[in-house]
DOMAR-428302 format. One record per residue (C-alpha): residue number from 1; residue in one letter; x, y, z. Coordinates in Angstrom, 2 decimals, always signed. Each point is the difference from the previous one (the first is absolute). Layout:
BEGIN
[seti NUM; A; [X; Y; Z]]
...
# end
This chain:
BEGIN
[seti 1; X; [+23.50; +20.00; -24.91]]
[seti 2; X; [-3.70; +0.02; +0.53]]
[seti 3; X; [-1.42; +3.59; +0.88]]
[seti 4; X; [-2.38; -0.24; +3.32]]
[seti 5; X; [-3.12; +0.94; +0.12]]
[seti 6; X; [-1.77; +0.37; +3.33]]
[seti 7; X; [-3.06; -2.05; +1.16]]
[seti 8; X; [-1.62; +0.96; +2.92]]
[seti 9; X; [-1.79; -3.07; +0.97]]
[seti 10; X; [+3.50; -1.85; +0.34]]
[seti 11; X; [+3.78; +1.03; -0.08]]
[seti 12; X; [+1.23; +1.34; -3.35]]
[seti 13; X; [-0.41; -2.37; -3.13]]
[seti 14; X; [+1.71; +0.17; -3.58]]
[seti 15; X; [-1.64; +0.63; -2.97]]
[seti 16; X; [+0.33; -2.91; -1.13]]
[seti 17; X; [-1.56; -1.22; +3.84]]
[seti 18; X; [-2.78; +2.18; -0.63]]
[seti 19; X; [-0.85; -1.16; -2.90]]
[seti 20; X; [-0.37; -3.21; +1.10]]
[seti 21; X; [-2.03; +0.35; +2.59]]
[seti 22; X; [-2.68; +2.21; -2.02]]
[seti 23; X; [+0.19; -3.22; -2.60]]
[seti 24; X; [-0.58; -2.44; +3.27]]
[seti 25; X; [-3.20; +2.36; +1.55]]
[seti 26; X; [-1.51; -0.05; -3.31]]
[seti 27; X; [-0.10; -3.28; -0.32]]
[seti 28; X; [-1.14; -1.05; +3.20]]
[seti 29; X; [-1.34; +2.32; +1.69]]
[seti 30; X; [-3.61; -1.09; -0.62]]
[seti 31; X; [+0.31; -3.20; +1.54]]
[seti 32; X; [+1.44; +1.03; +3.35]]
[seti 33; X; [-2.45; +0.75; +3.31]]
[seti 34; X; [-0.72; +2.96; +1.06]]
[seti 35; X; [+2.38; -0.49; +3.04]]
[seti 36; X; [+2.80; -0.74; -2.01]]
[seti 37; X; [-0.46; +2.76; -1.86]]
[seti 38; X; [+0.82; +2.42; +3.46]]
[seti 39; X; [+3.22; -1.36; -0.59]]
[seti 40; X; [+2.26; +2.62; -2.03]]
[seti 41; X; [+2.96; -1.69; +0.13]]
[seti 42; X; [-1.21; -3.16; -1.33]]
[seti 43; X; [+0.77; -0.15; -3.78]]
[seti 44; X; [+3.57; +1.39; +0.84]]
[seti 45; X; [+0.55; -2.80; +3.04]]
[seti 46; X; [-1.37; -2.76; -2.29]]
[seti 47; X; [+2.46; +1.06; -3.17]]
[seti 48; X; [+3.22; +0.47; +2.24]]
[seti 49; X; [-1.01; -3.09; +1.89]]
[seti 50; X; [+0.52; -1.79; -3.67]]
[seti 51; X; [+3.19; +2.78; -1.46]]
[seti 52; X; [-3.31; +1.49; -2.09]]
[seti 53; X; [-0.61; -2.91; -2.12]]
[seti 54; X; [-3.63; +0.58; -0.37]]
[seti 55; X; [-1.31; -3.87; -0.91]]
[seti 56; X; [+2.08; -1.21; +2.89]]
[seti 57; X; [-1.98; +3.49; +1.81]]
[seti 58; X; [-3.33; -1.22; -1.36]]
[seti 59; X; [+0.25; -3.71; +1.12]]
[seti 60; X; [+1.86; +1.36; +3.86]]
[seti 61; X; [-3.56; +2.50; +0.49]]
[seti 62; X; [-2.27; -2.68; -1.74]]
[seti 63; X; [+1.16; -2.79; +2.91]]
[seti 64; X; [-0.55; +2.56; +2.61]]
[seti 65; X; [-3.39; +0.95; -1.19]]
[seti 66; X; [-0.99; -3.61; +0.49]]
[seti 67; X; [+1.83; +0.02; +3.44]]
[seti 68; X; [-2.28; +2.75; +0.88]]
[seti 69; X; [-3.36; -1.75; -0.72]]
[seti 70; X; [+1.93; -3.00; +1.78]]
[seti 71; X; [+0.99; +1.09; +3.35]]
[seti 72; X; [-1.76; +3.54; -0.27]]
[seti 73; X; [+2.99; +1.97; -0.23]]
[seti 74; X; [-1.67; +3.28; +0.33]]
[seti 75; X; [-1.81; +2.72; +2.12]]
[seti 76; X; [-2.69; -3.31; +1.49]]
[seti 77; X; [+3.20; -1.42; +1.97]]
[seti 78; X; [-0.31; +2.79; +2.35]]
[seti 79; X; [-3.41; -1.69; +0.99]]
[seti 80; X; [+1.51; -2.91; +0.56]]
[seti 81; X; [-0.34; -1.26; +3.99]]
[seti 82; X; [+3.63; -1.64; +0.87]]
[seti 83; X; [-0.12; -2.48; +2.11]]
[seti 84; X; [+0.30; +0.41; +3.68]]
[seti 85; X; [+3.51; +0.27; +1.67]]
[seti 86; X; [+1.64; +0.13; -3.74]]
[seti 87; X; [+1.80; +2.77; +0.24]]
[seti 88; X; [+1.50; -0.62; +3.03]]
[seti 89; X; [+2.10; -2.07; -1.47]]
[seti 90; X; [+0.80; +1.65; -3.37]]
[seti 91; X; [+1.22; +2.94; +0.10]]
[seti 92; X; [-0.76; +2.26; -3.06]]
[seti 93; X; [-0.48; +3.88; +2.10]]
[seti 94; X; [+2.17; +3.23; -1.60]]
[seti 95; X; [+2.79; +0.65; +1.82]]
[seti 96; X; [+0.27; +3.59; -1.53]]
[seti 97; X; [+1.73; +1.39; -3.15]]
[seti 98; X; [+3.06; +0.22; -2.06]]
[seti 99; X; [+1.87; +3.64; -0.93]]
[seti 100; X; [-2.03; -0.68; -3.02]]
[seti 101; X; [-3.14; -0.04; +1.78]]
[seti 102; X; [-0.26; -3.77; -0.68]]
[seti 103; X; [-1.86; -2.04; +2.53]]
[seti 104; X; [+2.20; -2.68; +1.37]]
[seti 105; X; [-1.68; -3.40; +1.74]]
[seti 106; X; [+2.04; -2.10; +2.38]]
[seti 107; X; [-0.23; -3.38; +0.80]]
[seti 108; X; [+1.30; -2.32; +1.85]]
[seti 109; X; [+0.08; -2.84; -2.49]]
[seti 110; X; [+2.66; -2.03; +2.46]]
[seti 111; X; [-2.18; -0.05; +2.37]]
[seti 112; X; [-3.09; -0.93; -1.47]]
[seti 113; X; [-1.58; -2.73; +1.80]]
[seti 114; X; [-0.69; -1.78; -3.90]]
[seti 115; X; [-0.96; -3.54; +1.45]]
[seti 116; X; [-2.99; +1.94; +2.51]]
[seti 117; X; [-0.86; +2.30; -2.92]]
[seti 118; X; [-0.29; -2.94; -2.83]]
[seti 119; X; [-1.63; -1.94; +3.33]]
[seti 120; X; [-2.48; +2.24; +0.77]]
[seti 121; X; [-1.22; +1.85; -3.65]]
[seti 122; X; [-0.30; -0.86; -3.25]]
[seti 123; X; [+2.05; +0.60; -2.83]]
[seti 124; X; [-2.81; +1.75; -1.45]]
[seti 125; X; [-0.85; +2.07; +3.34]]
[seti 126; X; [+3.87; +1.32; +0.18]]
[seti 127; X; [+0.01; +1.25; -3.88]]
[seti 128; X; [-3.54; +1.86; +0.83]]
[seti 129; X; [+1.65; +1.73; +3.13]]
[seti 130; X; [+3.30; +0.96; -2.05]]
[seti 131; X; [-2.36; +0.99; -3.04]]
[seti 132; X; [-1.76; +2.16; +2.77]]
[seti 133; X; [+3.07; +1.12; +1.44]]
[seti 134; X; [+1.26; +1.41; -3.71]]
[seti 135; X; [-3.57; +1.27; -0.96]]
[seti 136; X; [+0.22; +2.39; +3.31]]
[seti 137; X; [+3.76; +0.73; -0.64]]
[seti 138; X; [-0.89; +0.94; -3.50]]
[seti 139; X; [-2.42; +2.68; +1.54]]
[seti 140; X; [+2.73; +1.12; +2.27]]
[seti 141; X; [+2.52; +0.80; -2.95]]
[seti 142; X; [-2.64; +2.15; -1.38]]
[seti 143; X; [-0.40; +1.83; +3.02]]
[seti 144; X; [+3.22; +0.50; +0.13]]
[seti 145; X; [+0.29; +0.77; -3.98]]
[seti 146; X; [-2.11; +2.92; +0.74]]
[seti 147; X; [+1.19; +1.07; +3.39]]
[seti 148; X; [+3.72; +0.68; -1.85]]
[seti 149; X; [-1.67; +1.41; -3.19]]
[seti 150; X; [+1.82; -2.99; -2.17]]
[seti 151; X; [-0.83; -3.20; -0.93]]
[seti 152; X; [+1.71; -2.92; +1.57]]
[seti 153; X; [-1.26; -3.62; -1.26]]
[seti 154; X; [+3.13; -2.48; +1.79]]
[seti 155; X; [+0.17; -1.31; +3.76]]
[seti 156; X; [+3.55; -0.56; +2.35]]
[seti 157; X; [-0.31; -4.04; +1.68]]
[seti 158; X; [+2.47; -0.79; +2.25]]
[seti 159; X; [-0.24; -3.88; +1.19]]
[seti 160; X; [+1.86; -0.83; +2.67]]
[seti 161; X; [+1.15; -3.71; +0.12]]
[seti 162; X; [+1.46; -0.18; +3.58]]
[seti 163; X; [-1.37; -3.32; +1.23]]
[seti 164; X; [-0.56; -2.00; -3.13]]
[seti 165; X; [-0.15; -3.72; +0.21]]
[seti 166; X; [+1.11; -2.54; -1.24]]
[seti 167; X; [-3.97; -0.88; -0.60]]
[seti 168; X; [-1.09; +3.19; -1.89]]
[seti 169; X; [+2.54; -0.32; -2.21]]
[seti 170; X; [-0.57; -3.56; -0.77]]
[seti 171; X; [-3.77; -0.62; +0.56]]
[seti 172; X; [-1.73; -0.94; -3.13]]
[seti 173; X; [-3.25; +1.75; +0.97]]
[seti 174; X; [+1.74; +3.12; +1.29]]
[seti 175; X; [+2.19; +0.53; -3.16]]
[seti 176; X; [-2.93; -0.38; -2.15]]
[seti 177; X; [-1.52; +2.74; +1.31]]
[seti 178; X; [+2.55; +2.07; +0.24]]
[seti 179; X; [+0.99; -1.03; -3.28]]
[seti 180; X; [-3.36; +0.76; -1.08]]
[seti 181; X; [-1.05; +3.48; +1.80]]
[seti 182; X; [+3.46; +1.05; -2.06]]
[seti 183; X; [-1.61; -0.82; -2.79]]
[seti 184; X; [-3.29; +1.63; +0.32]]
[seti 185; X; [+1.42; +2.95; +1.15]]
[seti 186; X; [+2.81; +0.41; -2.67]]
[seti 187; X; [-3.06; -0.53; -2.53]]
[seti 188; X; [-2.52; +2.15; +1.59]]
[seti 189; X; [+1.78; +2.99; +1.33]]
[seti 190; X; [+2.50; +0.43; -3.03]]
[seti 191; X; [+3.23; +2.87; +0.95]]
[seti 192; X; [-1.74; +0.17; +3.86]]
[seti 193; X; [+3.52; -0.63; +1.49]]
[seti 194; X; [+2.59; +2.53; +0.33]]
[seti 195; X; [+2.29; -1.82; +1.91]]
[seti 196; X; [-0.39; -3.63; +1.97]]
[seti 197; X; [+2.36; -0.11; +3.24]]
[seti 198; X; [+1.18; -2.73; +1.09]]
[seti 199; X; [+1.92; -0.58; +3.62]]
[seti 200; X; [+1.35; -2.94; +2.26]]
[seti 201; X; [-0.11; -1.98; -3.12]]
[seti 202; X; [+1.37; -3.55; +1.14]]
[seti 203; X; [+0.73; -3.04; -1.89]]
[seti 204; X; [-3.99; -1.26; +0.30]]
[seti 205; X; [-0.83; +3.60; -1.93]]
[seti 206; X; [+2.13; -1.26; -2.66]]
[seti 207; X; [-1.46; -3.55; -0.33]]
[seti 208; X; [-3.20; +1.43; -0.15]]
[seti 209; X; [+0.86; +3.24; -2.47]]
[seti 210; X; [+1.42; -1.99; -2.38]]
[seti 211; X; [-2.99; -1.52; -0.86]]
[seti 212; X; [-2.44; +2.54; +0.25]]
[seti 213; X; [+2.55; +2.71; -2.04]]
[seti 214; X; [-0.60; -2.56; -2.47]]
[seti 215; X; [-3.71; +2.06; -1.35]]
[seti 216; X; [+1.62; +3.21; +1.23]]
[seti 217; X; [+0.81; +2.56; -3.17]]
[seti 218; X; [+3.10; +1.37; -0.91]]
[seti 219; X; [-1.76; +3.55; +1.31]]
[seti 220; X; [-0.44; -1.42; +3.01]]
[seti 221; X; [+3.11; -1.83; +0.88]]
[seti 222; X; [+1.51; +3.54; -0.77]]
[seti 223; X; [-1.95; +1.61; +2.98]]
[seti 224; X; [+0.75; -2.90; +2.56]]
[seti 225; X; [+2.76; +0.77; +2.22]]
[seti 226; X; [+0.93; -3.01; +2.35]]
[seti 227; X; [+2.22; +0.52; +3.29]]
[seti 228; X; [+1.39; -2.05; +2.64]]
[seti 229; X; [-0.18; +1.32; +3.72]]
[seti 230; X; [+2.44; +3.32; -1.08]]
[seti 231; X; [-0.35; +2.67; -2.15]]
[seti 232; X; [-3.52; +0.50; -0.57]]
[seti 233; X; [-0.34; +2.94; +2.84]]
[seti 234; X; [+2.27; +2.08; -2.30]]
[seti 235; X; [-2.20; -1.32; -3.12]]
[seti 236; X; [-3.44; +0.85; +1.46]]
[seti 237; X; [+1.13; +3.73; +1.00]]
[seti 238; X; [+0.34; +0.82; -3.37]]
[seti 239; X; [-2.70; -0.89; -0.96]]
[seti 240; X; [-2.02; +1.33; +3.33]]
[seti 241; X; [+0.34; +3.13; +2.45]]
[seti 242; X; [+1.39; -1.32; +3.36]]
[seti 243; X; [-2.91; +1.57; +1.81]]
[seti 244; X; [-2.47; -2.05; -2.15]]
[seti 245; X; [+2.22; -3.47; +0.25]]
[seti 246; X; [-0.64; -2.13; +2.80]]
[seti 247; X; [+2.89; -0.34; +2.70]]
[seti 248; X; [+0.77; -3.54; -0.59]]
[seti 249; X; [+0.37; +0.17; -3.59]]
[seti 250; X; [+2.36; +3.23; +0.44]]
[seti 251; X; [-2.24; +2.97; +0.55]]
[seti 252; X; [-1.28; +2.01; +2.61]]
[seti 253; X; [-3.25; -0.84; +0.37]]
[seti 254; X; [-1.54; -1.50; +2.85]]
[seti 255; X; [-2.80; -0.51; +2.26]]
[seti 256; X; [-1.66; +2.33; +2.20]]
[seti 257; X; [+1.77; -1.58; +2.74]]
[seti 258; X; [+3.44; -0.41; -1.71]]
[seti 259; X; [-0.46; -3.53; -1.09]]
[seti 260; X; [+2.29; -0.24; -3.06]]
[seti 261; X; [-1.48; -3.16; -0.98]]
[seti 262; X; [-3.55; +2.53; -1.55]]
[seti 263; X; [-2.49; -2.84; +1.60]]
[seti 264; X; [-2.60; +2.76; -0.15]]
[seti 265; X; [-0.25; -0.03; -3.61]]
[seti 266; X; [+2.03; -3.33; -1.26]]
[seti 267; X; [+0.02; -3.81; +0.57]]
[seti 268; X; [+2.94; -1.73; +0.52]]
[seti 269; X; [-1.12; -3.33; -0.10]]
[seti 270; X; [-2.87; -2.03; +1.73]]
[seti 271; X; [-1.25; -3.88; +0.87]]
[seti 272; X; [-2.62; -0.97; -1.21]]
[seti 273; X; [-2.12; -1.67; +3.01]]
[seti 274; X; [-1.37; -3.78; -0.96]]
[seti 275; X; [-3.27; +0.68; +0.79]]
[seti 276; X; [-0.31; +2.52; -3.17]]
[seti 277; X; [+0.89; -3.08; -1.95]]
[seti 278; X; [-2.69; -0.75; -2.62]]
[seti 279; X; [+0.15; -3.58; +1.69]]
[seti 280; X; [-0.21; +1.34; +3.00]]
[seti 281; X; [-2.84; +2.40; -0.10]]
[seti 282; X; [-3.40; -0.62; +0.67]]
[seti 283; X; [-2.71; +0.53; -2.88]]
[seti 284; X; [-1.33; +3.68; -0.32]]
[seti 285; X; [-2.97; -1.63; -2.15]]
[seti 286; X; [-3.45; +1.46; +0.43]]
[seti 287; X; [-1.60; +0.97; -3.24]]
[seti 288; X; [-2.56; -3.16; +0.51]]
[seti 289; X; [-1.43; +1.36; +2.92]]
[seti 290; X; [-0.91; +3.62; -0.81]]
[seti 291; X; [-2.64; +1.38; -1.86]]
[seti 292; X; [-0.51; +0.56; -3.87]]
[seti 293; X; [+2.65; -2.68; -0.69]]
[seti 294; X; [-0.47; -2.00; -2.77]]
[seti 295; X; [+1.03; -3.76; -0.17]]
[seti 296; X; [+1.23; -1.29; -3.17]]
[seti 297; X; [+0.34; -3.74; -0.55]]
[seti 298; X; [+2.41; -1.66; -2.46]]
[seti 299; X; [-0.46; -3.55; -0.96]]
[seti 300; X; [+2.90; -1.73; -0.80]]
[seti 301; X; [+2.01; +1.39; -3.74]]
[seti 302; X; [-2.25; +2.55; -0.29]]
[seti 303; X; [-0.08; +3.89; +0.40]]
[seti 304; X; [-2.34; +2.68; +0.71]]
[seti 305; X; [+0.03; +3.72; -2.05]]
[seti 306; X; [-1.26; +2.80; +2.40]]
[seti 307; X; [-1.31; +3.16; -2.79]]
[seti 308; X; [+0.61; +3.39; +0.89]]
[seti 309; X; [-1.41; +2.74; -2.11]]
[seti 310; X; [+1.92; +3.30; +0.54]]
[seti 311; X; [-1.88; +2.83; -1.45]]
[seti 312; X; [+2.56; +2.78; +0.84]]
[seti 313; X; [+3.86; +0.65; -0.13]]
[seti 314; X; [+2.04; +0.23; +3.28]]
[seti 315; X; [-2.49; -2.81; +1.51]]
[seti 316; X; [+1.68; -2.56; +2.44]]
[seti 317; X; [-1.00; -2.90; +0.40]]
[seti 318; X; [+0.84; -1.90; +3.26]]
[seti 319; X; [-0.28; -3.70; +1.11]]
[seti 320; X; [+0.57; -1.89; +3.27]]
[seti 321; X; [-0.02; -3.41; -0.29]]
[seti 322; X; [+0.65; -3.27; +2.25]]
[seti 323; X; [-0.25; -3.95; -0.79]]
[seti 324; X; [-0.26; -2.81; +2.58]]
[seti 325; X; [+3.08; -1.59; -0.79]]
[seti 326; X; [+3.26; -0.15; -2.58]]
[seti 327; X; [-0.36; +2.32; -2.59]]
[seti 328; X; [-1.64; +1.43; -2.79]]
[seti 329; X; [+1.05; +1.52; -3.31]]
[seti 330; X; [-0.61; +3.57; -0.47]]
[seti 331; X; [-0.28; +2.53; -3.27]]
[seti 332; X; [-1.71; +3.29; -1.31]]
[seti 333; X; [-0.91; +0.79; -3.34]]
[seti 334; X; [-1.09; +2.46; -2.26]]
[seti 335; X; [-2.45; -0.09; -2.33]]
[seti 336; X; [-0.89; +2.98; -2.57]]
[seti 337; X; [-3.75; +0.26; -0.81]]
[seti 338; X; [+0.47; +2.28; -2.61]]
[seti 339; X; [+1.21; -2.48; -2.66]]
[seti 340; X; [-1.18; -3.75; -1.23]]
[seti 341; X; [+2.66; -2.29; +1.00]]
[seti 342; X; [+0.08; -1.30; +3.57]]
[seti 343; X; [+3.83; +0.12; +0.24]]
[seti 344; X; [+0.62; +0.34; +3.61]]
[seti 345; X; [+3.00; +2.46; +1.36]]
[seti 346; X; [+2.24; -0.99; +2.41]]
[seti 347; X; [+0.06; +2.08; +2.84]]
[seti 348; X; [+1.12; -2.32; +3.11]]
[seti 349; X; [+1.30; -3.13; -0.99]]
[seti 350; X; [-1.39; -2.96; +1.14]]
[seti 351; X; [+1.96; -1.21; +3.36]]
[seti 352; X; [-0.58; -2.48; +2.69]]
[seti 353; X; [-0.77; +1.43; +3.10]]
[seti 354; X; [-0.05; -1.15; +3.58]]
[seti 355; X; [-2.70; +1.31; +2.30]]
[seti 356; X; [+1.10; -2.27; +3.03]]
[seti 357; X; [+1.36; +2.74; +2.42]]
[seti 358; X; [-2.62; +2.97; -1.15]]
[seti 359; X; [-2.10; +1.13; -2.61]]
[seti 360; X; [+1.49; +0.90; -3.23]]
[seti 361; X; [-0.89; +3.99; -0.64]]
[seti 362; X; [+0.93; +2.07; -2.99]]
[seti 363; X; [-0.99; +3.19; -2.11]]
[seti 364; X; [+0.14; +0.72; -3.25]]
[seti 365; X; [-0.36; +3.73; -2.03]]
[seti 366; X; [-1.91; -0.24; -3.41]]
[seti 367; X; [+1.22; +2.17; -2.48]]
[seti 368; X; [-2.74; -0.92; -2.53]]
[seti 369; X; [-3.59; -0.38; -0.12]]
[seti 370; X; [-1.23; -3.91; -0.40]]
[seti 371; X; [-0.39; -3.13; +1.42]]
[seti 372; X; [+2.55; -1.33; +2.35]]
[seti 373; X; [+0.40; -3.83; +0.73]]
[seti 374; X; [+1.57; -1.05; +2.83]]
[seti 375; X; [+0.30; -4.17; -0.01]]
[seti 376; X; [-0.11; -2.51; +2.38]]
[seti 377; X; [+1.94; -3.43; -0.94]]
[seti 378; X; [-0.14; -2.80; +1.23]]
[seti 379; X; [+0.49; -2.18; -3.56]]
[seti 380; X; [+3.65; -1.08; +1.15]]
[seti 381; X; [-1.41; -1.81; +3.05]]
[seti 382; X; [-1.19; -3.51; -1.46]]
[seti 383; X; [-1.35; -1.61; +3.16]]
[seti 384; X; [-0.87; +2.87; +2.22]]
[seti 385; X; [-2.96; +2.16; +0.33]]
[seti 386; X; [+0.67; +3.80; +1.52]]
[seti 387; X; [-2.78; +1.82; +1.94]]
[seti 388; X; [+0.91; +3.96; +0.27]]
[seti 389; X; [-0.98; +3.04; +1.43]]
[seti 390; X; [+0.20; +3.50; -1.02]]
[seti 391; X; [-1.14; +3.51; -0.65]]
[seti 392; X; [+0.20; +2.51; -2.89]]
[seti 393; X; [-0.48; +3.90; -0.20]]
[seti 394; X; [+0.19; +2.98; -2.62]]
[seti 395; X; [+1.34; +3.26; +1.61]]
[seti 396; X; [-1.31; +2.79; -2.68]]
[seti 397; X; [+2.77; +2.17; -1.18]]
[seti 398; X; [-1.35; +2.84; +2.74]]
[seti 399; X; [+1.03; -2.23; +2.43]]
[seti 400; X; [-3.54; +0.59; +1.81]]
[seti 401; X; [-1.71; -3.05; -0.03]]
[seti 402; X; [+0.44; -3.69; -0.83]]
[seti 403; X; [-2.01; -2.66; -1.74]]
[seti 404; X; [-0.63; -3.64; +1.42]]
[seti 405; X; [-0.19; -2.55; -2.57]]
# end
């Protein structure tokens, strides 16, 4: 048998464990961001995410690293402005902790009004709200790491499927992103989940489950624990002090006024209204009238490269922009000035985007000094010409001032 050896950024390791992780910090740790870096837990979560097989380690961190630059999976999502009435809808709020000190996050996944919420945002706008969600929940655990004087790195969800159609479980568009947020989270937030709950599991859970269990790990199916309408009360107060358990999933908790349904801190479900439908709405565009707006135009397969010269770390750069109809594609760069060779870096990958309800807005942290390119494309558009509007501004690392460009 292996002799522990204790670790204090995680839970005890082997030897052997420790080794490994030393091995996987040397090697890498020079190409990770600073952010990342915070993370203590990382190279241990990333090996026992893969049974510490570090190639199979390597190539798990390397995809999230790209991830990162791709959806900005880092301390910049907290910037990020969610679009209105979002989270009315999707619950992701703390409910409170485990006997662990765990947080635990209900939600009401039954419920879920998926057809308004697919109706209403984008695929893209939902991922950057969750993302935001995790970022913030991420802060919370190390609150909470430090409040108990140990480290905790995993989270309690319980999903409650009470309610589930026929429709979520066999919509194409709503399995594909659940199918997908799975995905990214499984690959992003390696050994984050302690234990998955799930209740009033009906025959539409399992039409839908056995598809998306499909990308799930063997780790993770291990954590999952699926119930009908019975026996989950007794399940949950194991895991949870009755007076921090909500009433109607077994506890004692309730609202100030008795309530044991917890309204004052949890959604249970919620429609949707048509008018928030993105067909529905009226247009929120305005960047062509106001001042210092810049207009752009695109001739038909052609594309535009906006250079942005960032002469200290930490800058941001941020960019609003707007086009008078369909869409446009989008991109940023990086280019280092301190070598010959014009190779540019993928930062954002180049993506269509549609402007047609409000201006596209976005930030980006730079963790190196150069010049940034952010692209414009419209080469994929043979017979159309595209005339745009937008604006573009360096906050200094100080955070004191911006520049206009």
């Amino acid at each position: 048998m292996l002799r522990r050896s204790k670790m204090i950024e995680i839970e005890d390791v082997t030897e052997d464990e420790r080794k490994a992780i030393e091995e996987f910090k040397h090697k890498m740790e020079s190409e990770i961001t600073p952010f990342l870096r915070q993370d203590k837990s990382l190279w241990y979560r990333f090996l026992k995410a893969r049974d510490f097989d570090l190639k199979k380690a390597e190539i798990m961190l390397r995809k999230h690293m790209s991830d990162v630059k791709k959806f900005q999976i880092d301390e910049v999502s907290i910037s990020y402005d969610p679009p209105e009435g979002i989270y009315d809808y999707i619950d992701f709020k703390c409910f409170g902790f485990d006997k662990d000190g765990c947080p635990a996050h209900y939600n009401c996944m039954g419920g879920t009004d998926l057809k308004g919420i697919l109706s209403a945002y984008t695929i893209l706008q939902i991922y950057h709200c969750v993302n935001r969600y995790l970022q913030e929940s991420l802060k919370m655990l190390t609150e909470q790491s430090k409040k108990l004087g140990k480290v905790l790195t995993q989270f309690v969800f319980i999903f409650d499927m009470k309610g589930f159609s026929l429709y979520q479980a066999s919509n194409k568009e709503a399995l594909e992103a659940m199918y997908e947020g799975f995905k990214l989270f499984q690959d992003n937030y390696p050994e984050r989940i302690k234990a998955i709950y799930v209740l009033n599991a009906s025959v539409y859970f399992y039409i839908a489950f056995n598809i998306i269990k499909a990308i799930l790990s063997r780790a993770v199916m291990k954590k999952i624990f699926i119930f009908g309408d019975e026996g989950y009360k007794e399940a949950l107060l194991e895991q949870f002090d009755a007076d921090v358990l909500p009433a109607f999933l077994g506890g004692n908790r309730t609202d100030p006024d008795g309530n044991p349904n917890c309204n004052t801190f949890i959604i249970h479900d919620g429609k949707v209204p048509t008018e928030m439908y993105r067909k529905n709405r009226k247009s929120k565009k305005a960047l062509a009238n106001l001042d210092g707006v810049k207009k752009l135009s695109l001739s038909r397969s052609s594309y535009s490269e906006i250079l942005i010269n960032i002469l200290e770390e930490d800058s941001q750069i941020e960019w609003r922009f707007e086009i008078e109809a369909r869409d446009i594609g989008f991109g940023l760069f990086y280019r280092d000035n301190s070598t010959v060779e014009t190779v540019l870096e993928e930062l954002i990958p180049l993506e269509k985007v549609d402007t047609v309800l409000a201006p596209e807005t976005g930030l980006y942290q730079c963790r190196k000094i150069g010049t940034y390119v952010i692209l414009f494309d419209n080469s994929y558009s043979w017979i159309r010409p595209k005339e745009l509007y937008y604006t573009i501004r360096i906050l200094k690392p100080n955070k004191e001032r911006y520049d206009n460009l």
